[in-house]
C-alpha positions in Angstrom: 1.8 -14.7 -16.4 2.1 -15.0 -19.9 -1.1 -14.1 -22.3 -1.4 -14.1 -26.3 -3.5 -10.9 -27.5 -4.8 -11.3 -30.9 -4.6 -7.3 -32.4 -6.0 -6.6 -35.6 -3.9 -5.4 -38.0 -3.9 -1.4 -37.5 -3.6 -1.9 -34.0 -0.2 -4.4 -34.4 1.2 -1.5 -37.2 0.9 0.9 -34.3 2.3 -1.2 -31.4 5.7 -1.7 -34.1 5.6 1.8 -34.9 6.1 2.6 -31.1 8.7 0.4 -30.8 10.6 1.5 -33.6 10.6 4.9 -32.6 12.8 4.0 -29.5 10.2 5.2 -27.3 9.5 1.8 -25.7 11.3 -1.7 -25.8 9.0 -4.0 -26.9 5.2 -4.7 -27.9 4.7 -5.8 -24.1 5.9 -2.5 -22.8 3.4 -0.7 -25.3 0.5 -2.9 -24.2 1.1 -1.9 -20.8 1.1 1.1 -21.0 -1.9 1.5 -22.8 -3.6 -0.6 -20.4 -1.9 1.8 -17.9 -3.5 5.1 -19.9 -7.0 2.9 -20.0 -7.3 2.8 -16.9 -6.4 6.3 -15.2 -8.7 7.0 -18.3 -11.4 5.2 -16.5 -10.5 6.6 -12.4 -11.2 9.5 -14.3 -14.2 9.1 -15.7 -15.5 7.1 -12.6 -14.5 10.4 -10.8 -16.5 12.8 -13.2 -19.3 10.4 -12.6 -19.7 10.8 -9.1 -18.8 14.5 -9.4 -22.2 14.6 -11.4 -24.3 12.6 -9.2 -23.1 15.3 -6.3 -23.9 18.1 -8.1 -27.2 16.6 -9.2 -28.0 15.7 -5.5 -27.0 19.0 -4.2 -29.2 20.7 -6.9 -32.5 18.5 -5.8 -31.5 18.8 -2.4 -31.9 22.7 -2.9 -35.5 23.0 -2.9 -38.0 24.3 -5.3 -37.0 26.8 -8.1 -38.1 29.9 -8.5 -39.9 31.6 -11.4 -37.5 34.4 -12.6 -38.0 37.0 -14.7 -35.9 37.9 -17.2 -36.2 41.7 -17.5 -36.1 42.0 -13.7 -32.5 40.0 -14.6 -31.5 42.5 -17.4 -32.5 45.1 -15.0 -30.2 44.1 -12.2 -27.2 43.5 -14.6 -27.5 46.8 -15.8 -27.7 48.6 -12.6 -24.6 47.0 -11.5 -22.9 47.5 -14.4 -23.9 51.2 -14.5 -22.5 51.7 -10.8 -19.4 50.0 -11.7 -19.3 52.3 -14.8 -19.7 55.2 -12.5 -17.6 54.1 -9.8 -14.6 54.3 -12.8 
């Protein structure tokens, strides 16, 4: 299937500066690629997403939060790093 793209004219100074460089045969094989790079680009992002909305549904699905005190936190952290301090 054959299609014209219409590239403005920074984007066609790119596509014959890859072509130049040897690294690809023509504009066609450029465009494909990007398209190629576009769309793992957007798998990905589709994958983050739903890695997100999991986490977020985990996180409501945990139950009510606490009230925590930050000194009792301190506290703690200190303790444990005193034993492992001790333990050395």
């Amino acid at each position: 299937m054959g299609m014209n793209v219409n590239l403005t004219p920074q984007l066609e100074e790119m596509v014959r500066a890859k072509v130049a460089s040897g690294l690809y045969t023509s504009a066609s094989e450029v465009v494909r690629e990007a398209l190629r790079l576009m769309d793992e680009q957007d798998r990905q992002r589709a994958a983050k997403l739903e890695q997100l909305r999991k986490d977020v549904r985990e996180g409501l699905d945990s139950g009510l939060s606490r009230p925590w005190d930050p000194a009792e936190v301190k506290r703690q952290a200190r303790a444990r790093r005193s034993g492992k301090a001790a333990r050395a």
